[in-house]
PADREN-825991 format. One record per residue: y, z, x of N, C-alpha, C, O in turn; residue number from 1; residue in one letter. Coordinates in Angstrom, 3 decimals, m for minus. Layout:
       ny       nz       nx      cay      caz      cax       cy       cz       cx       oy       oz       ox   k r
        Y        Z        X        Y        Z        X        Y        Z        X        Y        Z        X NUM A
...
END
This chain:
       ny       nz       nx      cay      caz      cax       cy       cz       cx       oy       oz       ox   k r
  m15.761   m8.727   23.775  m15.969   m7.960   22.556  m15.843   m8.919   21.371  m14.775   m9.515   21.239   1 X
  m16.916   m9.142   20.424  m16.822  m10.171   19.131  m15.618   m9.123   18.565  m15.018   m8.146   19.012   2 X
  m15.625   m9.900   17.330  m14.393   m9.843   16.217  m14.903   m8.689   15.324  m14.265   m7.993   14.534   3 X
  m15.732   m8.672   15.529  m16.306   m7.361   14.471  m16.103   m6.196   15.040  m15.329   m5.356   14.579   4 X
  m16.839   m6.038   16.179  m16.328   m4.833   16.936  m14.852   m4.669   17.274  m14.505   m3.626   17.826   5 X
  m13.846   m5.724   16.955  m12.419   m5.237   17.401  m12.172   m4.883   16.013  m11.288   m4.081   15.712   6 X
  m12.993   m5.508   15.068  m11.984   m5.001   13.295  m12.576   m3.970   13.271  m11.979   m3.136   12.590   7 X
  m13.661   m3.551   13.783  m14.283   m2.047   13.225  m13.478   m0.635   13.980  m13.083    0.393   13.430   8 X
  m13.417   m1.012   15.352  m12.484   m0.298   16.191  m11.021    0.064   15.321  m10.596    1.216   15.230   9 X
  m10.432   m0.966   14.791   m9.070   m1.042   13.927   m9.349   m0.029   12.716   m8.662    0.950   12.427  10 X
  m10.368   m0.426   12.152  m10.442    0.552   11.058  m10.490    1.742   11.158   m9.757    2.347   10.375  11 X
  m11.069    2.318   11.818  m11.026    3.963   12.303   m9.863    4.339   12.655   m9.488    5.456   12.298  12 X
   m8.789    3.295   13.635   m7.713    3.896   13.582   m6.818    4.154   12.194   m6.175    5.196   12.071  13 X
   m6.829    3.082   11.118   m5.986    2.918    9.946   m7.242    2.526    8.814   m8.050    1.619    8.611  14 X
   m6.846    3.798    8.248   m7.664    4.080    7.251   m7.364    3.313    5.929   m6.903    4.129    5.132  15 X
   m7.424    2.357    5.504   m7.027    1.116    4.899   m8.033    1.164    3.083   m7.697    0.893    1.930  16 X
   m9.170    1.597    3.657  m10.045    1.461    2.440   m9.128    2.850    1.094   m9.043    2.818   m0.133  17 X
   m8.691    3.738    1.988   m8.143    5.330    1.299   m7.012    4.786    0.799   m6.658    5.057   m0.348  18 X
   m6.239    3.878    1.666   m5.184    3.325    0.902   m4.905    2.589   m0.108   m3.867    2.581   m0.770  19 X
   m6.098    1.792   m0.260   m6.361    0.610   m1.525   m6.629    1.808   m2.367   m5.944    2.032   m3.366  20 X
   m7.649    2.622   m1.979   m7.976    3.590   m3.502   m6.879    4.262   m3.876   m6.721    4.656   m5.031  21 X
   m5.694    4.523   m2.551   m4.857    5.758   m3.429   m3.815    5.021   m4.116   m3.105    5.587   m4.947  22 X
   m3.677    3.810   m3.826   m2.830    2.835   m4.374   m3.271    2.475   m5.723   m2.481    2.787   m6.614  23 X
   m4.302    1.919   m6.060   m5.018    1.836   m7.471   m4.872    2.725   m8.379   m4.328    2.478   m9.455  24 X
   m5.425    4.078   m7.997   m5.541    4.883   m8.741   m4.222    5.510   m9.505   m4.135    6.033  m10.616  25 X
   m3.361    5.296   m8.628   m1.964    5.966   m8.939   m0.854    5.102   m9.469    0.290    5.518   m9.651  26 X
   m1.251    3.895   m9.702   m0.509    2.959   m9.859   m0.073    3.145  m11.484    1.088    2.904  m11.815  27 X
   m0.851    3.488  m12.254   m0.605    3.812  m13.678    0.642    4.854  m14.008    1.435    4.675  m14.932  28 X
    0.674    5.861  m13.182    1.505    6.701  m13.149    2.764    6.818  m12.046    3.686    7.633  m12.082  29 X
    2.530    5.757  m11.050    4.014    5.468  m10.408    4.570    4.537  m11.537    5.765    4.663  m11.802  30 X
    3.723    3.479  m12.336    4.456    2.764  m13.229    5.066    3.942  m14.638    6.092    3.516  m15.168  31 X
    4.733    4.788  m15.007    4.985    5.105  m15.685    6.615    6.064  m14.872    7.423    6.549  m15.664  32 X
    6.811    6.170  m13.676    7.956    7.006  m13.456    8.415    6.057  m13.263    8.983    6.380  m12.220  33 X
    8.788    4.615  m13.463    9.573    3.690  m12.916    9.875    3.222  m14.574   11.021    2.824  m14.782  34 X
    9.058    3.243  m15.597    9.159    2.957  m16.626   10.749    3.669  m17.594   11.732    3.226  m18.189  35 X
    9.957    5.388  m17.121   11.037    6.376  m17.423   12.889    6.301  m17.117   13.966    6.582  m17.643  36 X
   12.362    5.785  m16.036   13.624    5.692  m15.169   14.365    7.164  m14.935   15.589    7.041  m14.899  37 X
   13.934    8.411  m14.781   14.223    9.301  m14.695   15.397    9.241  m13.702   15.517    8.428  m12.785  38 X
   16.506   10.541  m14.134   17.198   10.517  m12.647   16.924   10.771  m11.566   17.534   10.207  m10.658  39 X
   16.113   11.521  m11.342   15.509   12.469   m9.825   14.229   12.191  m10.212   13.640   12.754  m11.134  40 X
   13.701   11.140   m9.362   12.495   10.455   m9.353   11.529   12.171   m8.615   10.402   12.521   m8.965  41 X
   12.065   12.612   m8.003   11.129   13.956   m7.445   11.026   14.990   m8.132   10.273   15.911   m7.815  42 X
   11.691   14.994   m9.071   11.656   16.036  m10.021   10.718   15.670  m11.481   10.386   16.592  m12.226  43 X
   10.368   14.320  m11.766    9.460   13.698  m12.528    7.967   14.497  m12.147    7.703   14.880  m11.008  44 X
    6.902   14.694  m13.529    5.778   14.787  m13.209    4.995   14.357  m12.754    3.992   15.022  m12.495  45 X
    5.088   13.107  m12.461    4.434   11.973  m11.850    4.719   11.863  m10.556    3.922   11.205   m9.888  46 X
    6.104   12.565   m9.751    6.565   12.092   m8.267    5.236   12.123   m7.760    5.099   11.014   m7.244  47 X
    4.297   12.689   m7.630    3.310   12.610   m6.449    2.861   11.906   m6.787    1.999   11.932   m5.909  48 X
    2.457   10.796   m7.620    1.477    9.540   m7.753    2.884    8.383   m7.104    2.561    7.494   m6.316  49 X
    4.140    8.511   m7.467    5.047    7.471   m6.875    4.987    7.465   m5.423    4.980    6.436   m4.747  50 X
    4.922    9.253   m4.738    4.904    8.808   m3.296    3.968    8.699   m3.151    4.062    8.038   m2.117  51 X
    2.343    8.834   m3.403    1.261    8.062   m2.804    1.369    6.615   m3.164    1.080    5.815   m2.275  52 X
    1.682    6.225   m4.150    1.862    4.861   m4.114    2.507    4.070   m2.625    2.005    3.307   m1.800  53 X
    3.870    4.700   m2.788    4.978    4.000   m1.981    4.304    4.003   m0.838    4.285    2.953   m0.195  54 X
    3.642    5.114   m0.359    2.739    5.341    1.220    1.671    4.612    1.575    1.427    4.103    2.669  55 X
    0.823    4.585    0.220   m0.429    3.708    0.736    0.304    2.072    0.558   m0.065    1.034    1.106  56 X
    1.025    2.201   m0.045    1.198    0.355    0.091    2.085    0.087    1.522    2.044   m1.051    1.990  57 X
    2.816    1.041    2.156    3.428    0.803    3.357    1.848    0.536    3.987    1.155   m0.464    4.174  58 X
    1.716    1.740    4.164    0.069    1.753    5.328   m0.619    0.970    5.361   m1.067    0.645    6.461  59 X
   m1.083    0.215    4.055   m1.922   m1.183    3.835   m1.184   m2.293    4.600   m1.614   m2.995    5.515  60 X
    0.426   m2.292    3.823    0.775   m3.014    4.690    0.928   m3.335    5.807    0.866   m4.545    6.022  61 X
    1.203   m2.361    7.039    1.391   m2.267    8.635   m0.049   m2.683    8.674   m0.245   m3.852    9.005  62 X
   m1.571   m1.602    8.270   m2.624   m2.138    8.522   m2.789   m3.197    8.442   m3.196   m3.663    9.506  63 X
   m2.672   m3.950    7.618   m2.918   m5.401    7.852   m2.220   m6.216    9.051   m2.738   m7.107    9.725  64 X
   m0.875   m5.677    9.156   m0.677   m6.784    9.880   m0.703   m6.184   11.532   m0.145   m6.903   12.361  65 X
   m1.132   m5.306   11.860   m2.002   m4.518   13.004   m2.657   m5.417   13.188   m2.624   m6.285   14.060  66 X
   m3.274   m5.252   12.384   m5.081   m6.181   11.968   m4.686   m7.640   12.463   m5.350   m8.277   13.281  67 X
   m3.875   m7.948   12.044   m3.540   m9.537   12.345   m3.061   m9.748   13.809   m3.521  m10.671   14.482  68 X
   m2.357   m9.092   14.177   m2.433   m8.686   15.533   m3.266   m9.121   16.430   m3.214  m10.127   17.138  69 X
   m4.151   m8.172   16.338   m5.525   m7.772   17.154   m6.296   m8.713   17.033   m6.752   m9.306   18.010  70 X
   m6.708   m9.156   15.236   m7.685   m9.996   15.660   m7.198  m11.370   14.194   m7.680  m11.188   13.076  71 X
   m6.238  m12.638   14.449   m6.089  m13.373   13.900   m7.093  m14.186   12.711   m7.134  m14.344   11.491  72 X
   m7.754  m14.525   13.782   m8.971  m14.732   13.242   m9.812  m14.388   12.012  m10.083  m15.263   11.190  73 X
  m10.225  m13.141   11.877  m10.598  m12.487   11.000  m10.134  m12.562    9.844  m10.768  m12.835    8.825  74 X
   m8.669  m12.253    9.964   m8.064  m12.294    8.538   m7.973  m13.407    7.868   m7.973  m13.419    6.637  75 X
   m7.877  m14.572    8.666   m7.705  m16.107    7.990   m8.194  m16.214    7.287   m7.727  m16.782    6.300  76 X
   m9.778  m15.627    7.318  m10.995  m15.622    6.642  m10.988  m14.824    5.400  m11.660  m15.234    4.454  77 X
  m10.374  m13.840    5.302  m10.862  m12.433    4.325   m9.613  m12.651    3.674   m8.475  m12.470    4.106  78 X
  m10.019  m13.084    2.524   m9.347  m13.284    1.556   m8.880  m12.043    0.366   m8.127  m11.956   m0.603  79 X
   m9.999  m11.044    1.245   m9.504  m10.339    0.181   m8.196   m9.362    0.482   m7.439   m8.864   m0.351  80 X
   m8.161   m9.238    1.935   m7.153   m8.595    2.410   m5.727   m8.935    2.108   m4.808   m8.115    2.099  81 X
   m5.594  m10.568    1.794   m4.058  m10.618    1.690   m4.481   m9.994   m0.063   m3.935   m8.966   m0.463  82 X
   m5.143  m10.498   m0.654   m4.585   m9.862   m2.035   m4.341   m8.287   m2.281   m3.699   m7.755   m3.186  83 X
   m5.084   m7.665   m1.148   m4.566   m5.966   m1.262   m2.965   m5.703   m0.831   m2.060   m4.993   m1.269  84 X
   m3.143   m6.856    0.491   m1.564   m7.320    0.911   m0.357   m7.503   m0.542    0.585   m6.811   m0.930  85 X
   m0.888   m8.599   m0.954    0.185   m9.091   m2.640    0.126   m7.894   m3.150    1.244   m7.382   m3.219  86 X
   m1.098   m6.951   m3.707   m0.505   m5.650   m4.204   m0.007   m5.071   m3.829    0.664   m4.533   m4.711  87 X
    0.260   m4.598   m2.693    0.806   m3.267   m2.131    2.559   m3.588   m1.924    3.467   m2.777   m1.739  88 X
    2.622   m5.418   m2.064    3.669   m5.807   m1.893    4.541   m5.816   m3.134    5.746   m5.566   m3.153  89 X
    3.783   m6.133   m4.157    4.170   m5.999   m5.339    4.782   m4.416   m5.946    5.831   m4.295   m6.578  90 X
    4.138   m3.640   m5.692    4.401   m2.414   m5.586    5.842   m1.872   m4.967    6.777   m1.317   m5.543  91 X
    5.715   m2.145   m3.941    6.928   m2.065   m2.589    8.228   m2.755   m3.856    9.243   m2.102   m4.097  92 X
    8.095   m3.411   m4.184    9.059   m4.556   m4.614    9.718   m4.112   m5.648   10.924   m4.225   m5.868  93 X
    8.569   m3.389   m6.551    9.083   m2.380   m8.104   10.245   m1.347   m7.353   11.291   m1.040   m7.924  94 X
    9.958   m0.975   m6.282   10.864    0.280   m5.915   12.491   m0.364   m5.977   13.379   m0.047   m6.769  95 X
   12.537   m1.240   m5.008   13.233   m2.078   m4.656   14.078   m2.656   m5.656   15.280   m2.404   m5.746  96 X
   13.452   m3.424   m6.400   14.059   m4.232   m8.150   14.589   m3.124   m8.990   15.572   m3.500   m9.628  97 X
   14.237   m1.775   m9.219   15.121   m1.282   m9.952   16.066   m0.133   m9.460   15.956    0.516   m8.419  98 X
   17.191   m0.005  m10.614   17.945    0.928  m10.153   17.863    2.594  m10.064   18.051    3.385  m10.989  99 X
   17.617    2.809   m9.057   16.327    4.042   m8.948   17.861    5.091   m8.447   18.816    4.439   m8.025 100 X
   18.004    6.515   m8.513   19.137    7.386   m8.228   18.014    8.661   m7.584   17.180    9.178   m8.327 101 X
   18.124    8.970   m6.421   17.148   10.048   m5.377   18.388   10.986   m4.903   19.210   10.710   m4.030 102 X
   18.329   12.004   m5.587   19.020   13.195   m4.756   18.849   14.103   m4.450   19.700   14.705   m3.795 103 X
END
């Protein structure tokens, strides 16, 4: 089986492209509940753009490295994947860096 047919197989399982978009799109408004610093991040108007954030950048992340997995190769090449990688990591990291209170 070439490399294409194993990354295309991968993709259907982990839907990766939905994740870059839901990550983008929402990123304005997870920054803005991290900005706030609210106490109860779930009680903010924005919580649902923070947990699609937090989700699609996990999912991107595992996807990728699934992906790397399966087929090494490929990714060496596709440059664009680690930079969805650096975002989603970057993201991950905001949660992390500040002092966030969930009850």
């Amino acid at each position: 089986m070439n490399m294409a047919k194993r990354y295309r197989g991968h993709c259907a399982d982990h839907p990766c492209h939905w994740c870059k978009a839901l990550l983008h799109l929402h990123k304005p408004y997870f920054s803005r509940v991290l900005d706030d610093k609210p106490g109860d991040i779930l009680k903010h108007k924005y919580a649902p753009s923070f947990i699609a954030v937090f989700r699609s950048a996990w999912r991107l992340i595992r996807g990728i490295c699934l992906t790397f997995e399966r087929v090494p190769g490929f990714l060496v090449r596709a440059g664009v994947c680690w930079s969805h990688a650096a975002d989603a990591a970057v993201s991950s990291a905001r949660i992390c860096l500040l002092p966030i209170t969930i009850s």
